[in-house]
C-alpha angles and dihedrals in degrees: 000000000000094000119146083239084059093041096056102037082056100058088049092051092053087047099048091043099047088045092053108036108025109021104033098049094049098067124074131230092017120175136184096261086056096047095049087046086054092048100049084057098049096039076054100054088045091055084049096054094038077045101055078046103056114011105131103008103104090229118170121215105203097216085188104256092034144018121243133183119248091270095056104036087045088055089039095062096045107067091045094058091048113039094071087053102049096047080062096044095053088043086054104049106032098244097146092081084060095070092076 
């Protein structure tokens, strides 16, 4: 269970998690532009930490049907993770209308 593709997927889920329902809501007039600024920054954070894991270690991620590096699984999963959330968050509030 302690396993680097655990690891990793961990520290994206409290990312994704804290961003979307704790930092996020708690700023006002937020638009899309601001969110996916936001969200550079913090997928960012999360490839720092998975990289001061794993740099230079020659550690393999099994993704199912391939192996990736840290830097790739760790993007990878990400979006995964997010994508469905996000998908919620901009129904919720509204934030489509932003893009434009």
């Amino acid at each position: 269970m302690n396993s680097p593709e655990f690891t990793v997927i961990g520290i994206n889920v409290i990312f994704v998690l804290v961003s979307y329902f704790y930092i996020y809501p708690s700023r006002t007039n937020v638009t899309a532009m601001v969110l996916a600024r936001y969200d550079l920054v913090l997928n960012g954070m999360a490839i720092g930490i998975a990289g001061a894991l794993f740099w230079g270690t020659q550690t393999r991620f099994d993704a199912v049907v391939v192996e990736l590096n840290w830097f790739w699984f760790t993007l990878l999963t990400y979006a995964l993770l997010e994508v469905p959330i996000m998908l919620w968050y901009f129904n919720k509030h509204h934030l489509w209308a932003t893009l434009r």
